[in-house]
C-alpha positions as CSV (number, residue, x, y, z in Angstrom):
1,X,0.2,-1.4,13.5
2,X,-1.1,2.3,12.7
3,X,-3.6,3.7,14.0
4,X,-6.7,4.7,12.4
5,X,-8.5,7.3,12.8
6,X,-11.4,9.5,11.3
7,X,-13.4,5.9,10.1
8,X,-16.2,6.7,7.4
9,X,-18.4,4.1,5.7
10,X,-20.2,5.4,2.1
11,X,-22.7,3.3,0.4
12,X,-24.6,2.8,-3.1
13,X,-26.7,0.9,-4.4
14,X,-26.0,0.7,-8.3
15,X,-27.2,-1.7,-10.8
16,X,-28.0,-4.3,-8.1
17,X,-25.0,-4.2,-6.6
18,X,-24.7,-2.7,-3.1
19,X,-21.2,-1.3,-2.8
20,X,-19.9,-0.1,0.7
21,X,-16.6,2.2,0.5
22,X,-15.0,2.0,4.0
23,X,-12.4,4.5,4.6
24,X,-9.8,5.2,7.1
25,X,-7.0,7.9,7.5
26,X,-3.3,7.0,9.1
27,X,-0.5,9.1,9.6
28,X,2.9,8.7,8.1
29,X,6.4,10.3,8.4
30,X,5.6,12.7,5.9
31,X,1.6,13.5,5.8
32,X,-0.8,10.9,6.4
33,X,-2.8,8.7,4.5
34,X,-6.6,8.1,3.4
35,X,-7.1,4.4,2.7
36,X,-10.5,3.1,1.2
37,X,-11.3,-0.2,1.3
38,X,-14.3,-1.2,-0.8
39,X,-16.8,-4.4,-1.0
40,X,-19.9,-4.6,-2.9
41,X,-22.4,-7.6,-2.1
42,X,-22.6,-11.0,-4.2
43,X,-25.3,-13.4,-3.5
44,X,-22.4,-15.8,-1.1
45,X,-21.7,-12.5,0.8
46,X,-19.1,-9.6,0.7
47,X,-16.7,-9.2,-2.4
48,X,-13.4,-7.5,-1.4
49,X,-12.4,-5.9,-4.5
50,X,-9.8,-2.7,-4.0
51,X,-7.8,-1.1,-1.6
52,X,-7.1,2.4,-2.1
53,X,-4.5,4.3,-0.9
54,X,-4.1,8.2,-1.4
55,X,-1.2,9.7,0.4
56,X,-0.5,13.6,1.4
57,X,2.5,15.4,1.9
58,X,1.1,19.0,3.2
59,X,-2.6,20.1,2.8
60,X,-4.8,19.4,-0.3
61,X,-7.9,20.9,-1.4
62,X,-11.2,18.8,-1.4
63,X,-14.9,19.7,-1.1
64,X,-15.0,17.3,1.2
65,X,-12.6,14.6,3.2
66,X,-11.8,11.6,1.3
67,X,-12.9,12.8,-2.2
68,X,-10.1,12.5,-3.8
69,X,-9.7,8.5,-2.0
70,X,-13.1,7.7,-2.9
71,X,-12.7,8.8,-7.3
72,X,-9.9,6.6,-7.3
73,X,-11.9,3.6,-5.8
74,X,-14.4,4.0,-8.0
75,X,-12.2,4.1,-11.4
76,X,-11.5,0.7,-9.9
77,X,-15.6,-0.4,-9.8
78,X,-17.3,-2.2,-13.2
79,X,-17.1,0.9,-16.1
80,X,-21.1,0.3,-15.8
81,X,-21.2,1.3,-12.2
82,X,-19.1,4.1,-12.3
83,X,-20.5,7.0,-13.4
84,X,-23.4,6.3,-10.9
85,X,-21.4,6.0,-8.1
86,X,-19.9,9.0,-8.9
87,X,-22.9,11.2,-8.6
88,X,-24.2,9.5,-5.6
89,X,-20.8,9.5,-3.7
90,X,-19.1,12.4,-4.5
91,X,-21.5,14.8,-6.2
92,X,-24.2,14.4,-4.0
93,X,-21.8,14.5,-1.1
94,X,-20.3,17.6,-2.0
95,X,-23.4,19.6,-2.6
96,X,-24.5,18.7,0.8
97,X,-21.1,20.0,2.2
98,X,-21.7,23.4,0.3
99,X,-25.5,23.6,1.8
100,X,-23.7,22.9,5.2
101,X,-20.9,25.2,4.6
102,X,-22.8,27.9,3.3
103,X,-25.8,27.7,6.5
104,X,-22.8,27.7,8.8
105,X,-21.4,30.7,7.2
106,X,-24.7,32.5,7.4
107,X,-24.9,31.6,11.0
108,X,-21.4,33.2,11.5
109,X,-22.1,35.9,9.8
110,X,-25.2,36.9,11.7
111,X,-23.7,36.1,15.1
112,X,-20.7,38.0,14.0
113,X,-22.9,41.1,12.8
114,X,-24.6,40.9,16.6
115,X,-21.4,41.8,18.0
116,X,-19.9,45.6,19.4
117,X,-16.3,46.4,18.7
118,X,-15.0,44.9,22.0
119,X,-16.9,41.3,20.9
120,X,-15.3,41.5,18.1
121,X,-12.2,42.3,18.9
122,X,-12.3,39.6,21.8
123,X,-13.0,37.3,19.2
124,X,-10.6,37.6,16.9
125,X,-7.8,37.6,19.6
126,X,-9.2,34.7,21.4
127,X,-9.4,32.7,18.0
128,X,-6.6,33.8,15.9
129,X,-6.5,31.9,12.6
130,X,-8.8,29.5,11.3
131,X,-7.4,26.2,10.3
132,X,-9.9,23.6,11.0
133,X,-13.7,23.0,10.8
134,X,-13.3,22.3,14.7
135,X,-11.9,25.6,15.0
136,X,-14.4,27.3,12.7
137,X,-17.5,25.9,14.8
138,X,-15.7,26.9,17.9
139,X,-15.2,30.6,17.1
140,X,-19.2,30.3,15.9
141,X,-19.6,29.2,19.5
142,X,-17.9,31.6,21.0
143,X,-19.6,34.6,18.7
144,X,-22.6,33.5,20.1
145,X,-22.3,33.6,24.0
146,X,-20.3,37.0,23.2
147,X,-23.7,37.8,21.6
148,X,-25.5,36.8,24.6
149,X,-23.5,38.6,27.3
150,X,-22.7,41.9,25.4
């Protein structure tokens, strides 16, 4: 069995109906996988109805992971839910990745401004190129304890 990795639940409560999105990314030969599996709650319990299955090759470009995964479960929801799921799971999601995004960035920039020319130049050769939010939040680590002992 593949392993999964990187599990996220979303939820919504639309029209009565509480739907719960859970979604799960696998690798395959080529890429790897985001898989959503949704449910939304009838009065006898838990109705399983989609699986969704969104499958890269190289990178993509999302505002946030499993965007692209979560659309296509939704076209899959009751038309009457659907637009209101969209603004609660995707819209509202992705504005609160751009606030996050945009107060880390001011943090990086300020650290980064704090720095001489040999912090900086320490820096950039101990981080080389950014590729990954891990990454990213690591060289805004290390900005700031060159900050602190400059």
């Amino acid at each position: 069995m593949t392993q999964r990795r990187n599990c996220q639940t979303f939820t919504a409560e639309v029209n009565g109906r509480e739907y719960t999105f859970n979604a799960y990314t696998t690798s395959t030969r080529n890429g790897f996988c985001h898989t959503i599996k949704a449910y939304y709650w009838v009065e006898c319990g838990y109705y399983d109805f989609t699986d969704t299955k969104v499958s890269y090759y190289n990178r993509t470009w999302e505002r946030f992971e499993y965007e692209s995964a979560l659309s296509r479960a939704i076209e899959k929801c009751p038309k009457a839910d659907q637009k209101a799921l969209r603004d609660i799971l995707i819209e509202r999601k992705a504005q609160a990745k751009h606030e996050e995004c945009a107060k880390f960035m001011a943090a990086f920039e300020s650290a980064y401004k704090g720095l001489n020319e040999k912090s900086k130049e320490t820096l950039a050769n101990c981080v080389g190129n950014i590729e990954t939010e891990a990454q990213a939040h690591a060289a805004l680590g290390l900005a700031q304890v060159l900050n602190i002992l400059q």
